[in-house]
C-alpha positions in Angstrom: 0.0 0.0 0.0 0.9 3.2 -1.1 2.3 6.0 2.2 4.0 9.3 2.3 6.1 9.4 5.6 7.6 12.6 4.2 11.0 13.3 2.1 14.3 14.1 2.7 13.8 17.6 1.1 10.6 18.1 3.0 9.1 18.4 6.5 5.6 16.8 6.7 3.8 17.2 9.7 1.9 14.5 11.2 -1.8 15.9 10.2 -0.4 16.8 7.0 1.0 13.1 6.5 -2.7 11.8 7.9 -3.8 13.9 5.1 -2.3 12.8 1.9 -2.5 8.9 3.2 -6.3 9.4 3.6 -6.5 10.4 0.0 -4.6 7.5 -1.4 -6.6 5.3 0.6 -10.1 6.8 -0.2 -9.2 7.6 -3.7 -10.7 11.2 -2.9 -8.8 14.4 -4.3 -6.7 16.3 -1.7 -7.7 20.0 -1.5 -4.3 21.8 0.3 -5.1 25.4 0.9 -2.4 27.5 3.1 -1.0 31.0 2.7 1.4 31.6 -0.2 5.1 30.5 0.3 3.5 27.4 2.7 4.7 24.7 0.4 1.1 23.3 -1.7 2.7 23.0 -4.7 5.9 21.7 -3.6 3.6 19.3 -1.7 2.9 17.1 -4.7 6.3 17.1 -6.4 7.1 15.5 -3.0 4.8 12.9 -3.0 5.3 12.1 -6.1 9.3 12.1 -5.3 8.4 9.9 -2.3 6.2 7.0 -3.6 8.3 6.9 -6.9 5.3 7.7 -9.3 5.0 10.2 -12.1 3.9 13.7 -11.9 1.7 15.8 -14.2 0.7 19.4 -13.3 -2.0 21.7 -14.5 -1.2 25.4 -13.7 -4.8 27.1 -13.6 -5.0 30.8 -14.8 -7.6 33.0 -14.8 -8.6 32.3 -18.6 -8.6 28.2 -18.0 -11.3 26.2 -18.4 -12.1 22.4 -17.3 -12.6 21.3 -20.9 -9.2 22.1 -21.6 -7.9 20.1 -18.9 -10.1 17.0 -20.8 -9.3 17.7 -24.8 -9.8 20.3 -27.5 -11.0 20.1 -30.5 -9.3 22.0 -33.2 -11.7 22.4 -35.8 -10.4 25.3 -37.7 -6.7 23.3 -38.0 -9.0 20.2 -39.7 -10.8 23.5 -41.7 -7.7 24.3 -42.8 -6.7 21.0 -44.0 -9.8 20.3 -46.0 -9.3 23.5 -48.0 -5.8 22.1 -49.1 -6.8 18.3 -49.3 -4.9 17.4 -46.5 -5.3 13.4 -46.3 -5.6 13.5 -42.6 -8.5 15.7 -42.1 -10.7 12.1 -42.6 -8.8 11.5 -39.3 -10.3 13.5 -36.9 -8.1 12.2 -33.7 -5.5 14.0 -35.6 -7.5 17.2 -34.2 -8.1 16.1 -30.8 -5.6 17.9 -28.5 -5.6 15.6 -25.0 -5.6 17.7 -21.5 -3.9 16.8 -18.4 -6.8 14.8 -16.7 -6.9 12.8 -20.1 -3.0 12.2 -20.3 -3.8 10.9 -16.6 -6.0 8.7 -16.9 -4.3 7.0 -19.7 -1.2 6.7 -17.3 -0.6 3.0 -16.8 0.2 3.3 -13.5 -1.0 5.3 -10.8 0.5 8.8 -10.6 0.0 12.3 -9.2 -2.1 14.6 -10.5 -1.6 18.5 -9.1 -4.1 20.4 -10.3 -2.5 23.5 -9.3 -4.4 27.4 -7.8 -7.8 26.4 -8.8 -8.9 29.0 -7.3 -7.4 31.4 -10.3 -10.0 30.0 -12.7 -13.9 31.1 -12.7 -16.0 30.3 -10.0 -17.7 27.9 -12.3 -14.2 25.7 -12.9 -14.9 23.1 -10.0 -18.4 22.5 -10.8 -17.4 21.5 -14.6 -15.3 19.2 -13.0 -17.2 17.2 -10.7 -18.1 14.2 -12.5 -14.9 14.0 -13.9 -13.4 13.8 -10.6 -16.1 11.8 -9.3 -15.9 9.0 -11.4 -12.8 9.4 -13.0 -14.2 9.6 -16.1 -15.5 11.7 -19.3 -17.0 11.5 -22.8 -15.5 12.6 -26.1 -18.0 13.6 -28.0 -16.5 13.7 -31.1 -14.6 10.1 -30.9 -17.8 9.0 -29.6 -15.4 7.2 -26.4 -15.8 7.4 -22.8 -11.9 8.0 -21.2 -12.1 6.6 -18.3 -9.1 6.1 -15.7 -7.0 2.9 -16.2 -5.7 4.0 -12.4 -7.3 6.5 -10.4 -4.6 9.0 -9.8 -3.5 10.9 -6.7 -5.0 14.0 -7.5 -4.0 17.1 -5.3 -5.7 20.3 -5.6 -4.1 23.5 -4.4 -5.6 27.0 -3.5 -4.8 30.5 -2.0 -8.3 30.9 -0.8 -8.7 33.8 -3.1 -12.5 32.9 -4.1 -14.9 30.5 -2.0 -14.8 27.2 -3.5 -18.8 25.1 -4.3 -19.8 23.2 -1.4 -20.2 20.4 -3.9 -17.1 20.2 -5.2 -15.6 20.5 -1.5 -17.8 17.4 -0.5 -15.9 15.6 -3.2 -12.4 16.2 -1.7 -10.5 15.6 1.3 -9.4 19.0 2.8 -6.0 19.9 4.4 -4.7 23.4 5.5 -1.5 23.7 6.0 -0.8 25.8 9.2 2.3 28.7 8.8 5.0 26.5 10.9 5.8 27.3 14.1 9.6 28.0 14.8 10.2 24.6 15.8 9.1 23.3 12.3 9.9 26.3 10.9 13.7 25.3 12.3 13.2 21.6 10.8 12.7 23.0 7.6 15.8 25.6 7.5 18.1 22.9 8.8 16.7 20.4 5.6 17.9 23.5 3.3 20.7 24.9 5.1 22.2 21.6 7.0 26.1 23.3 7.5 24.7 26.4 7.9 26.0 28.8 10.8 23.2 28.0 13.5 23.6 31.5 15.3 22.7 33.2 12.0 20.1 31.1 11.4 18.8 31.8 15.4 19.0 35.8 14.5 17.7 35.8 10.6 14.1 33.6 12.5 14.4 36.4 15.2 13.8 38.6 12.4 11.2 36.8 10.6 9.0 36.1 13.2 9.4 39.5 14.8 8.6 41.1 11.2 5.6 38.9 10.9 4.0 39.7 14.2 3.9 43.2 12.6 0.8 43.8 12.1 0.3 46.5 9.9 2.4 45.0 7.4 0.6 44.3 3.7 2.2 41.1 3.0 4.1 39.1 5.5 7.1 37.4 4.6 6.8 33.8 3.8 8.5 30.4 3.9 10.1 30.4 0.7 11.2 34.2 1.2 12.6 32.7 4.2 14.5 30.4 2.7 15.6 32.6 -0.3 17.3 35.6 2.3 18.9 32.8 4.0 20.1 32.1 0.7 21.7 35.2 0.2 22.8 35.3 4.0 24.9 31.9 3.4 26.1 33.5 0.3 27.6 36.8 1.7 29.0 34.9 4.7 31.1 33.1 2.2 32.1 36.0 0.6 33.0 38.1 4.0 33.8 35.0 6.1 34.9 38.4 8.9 31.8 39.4 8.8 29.5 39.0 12.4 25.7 40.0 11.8 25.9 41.3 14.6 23.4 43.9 14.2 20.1 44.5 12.6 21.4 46.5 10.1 24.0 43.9 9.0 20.7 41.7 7.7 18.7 45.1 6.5 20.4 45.1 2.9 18.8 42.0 2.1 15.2 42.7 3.4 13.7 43.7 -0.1 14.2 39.7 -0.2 11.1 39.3 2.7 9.2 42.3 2.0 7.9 43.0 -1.2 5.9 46.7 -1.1 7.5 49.9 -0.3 4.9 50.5 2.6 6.3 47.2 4.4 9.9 47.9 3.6 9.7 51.9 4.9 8.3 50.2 7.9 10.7 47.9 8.7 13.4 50.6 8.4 11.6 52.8 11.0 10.7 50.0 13.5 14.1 48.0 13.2 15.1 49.2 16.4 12.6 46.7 17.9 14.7 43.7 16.7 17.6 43.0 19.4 19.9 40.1 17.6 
C-alpha cells in the first residue's frame, strides 16, 4: 500500500502526512489550501518524489477552463486542411488535443495529478469538473469514447483561498490546511535546506522573521520560501566576508527587499528596526 512518511527535502507534519494517506486510501482528491510560500505545490512534487510515481501538473490561470484540462478540439486546423486536401482531415483524432486529466488517466500506472491554484480559474471551474473527478471519467463527444481512468490517480488540488470554492465540489475532496509552521518546524525546515549552515545566523535571521511577521500592519508578511531565499543570500555573503559577524540588525537590513515586497512594508521595517535585538 501506497504512504507518504515525508522526504528528505521536505518536513511533513503529522496531520499533513494523515492527510495525503487518507486520499490515497479513499481515492478522494486532496484540497491543500495554506497562505502563499507554505509549500502546496511543492507538496505534490514530493509525494510524487516519495512514492516513486510520475507527476503531471495543470497550472490554472484565470482564462482556464475544465474542458481544456479534458481535450480540444481544433476544428479550424481540420478546416484548414480540407481547403488544401490534407489526407488526414478524414482522421479526426489528428484534431483532438488531450488535456492533463486525459494524459492521466491514460497513465498506466498510478500517478499524481496537481491540479494547481484552482482558485485562479472562474467560480464555475470546480463544478465542470465534478463528474470528472467523481468517477474518474469523461466523454469525447466527437470520438464517440468514454476516457475513463486505467488507475485512479492521486489527484492534489491546491488554493490560496482567493475565491470561495462550491460546497459540492468540497464534499468531493478531502481537505487539508496547512498551518504557517511554528519556529520549531519552521527550524526543521531551514536545517533540511541549510544543514552546514552557521546556527547563530540562522537563530537571529528567525528572530527577524518572526518578529517582522507579528507586525501587524504589514501588507504582506514574509513567507516560507522568502525565508529560505534571504537565508540564501545570507549563506552567500557569509562566504564571501567569512569576517563578517551580523551582529546587528542593520547587518541583515540590505537583504530585506528579499522578505518584504511593497514599499509601505519595507519603509516600515526601516523605522521599526530598532525593535529587533539580535
Amino acid at each position: 500500500m501506497l504512504r507518504f512518511e515525508g522526504t528528505d527535502s521536505y518536513v511533513a507534519t503529522p496531520e499533513l502526512r494523515v492527510a495525503v494517506n487518507a486520499a490515497i486510501a479513499l481515492e478522494r482528491p486532496l484540497l491543500v489550501k495554506g497562505e502563499p510560500g507554505t509549500g502546496k505545490t511543492m507538496l505534490a512534487h514530493e509525494v510524487a518524489r516519495a512514492l516513486g510515481r510520475p507527476i503531471i501538473t495543470w497550472h490554472i490561470k484565470s482564462t482556464t477552463t475544465a474542458q481544456q484540462g479534458l481535450y480540444e478540439y481544433d476544428a479550424v486546423a481540420r478546416l484548414r486542411d480540407s481547403q488544401l486536401g490534407d489526407p488526414r482531415v478524414n482522421d479526426i483524432a489528428h484534431y483532438i488535443r488531450k488535456g492533463k486529466l486525459w494524459e492521466a488517466f491514460e497513465a498506466p500506472e498510478r500517478i499524481v495529478l496537481l491540479i494547481d491554484e484552482i482558485d485562479k480559474a472562474d467560480i464555475e471551474f470546480p463544478n465542470d469538473l465534478l463528474l470528472e473527478l467523481d468517477k474518474m471519467e469523461f466523454y469525447c463527444y466527437e470520438l464517440g469514447i468514454t476516457v475513463k481512468a486505467q488507475n485512479r490517480p492521486i489527484i492534489i488540488i491546491t488554493s490560496n483561498n482567493e475565491k470561495e470554492l462550491p460546497d459540492a465540489f468540497l464534499r468531493r475532496c478531502l481537505f487539508h490546511y496547512i498551518s504557517f509552521p511554528d519556529p520549531e518546524t519552521m527550524l526543521q525546515i531551514v536545517n533540511v535546506h541549510f544543514p552546514y549552515f552557521e546556527q547563530k545566523l540562522i537563530d537571529k535571521a528567525m528572530r527577524i522573521f518572526y518578529g517582522l511577521r507579528e507586525v501587524t500592519s504589514l501588507k504582506k508578511k514574509p513567507s516560507t520560501s522568502e525565508l529560505l531565499d534571504w537565508l540564501k543570500l545570507l549563506q552567500m555573503d557569509k562566504q564571501f566576508n567569512p569576517n563578517k559577524k551580523f551582529d546587528a540588525i542593520e547587518d541583515f537590513e540590505e537583504y530585506a527587499g528579499i522578505l518584504l515586497k511593497n514599499e509601505h512594508d519595507l519603509s516600515l521595517f526601516h523605522k521599526l528596526k530598532s525593535r529587533f535585538r539580535l
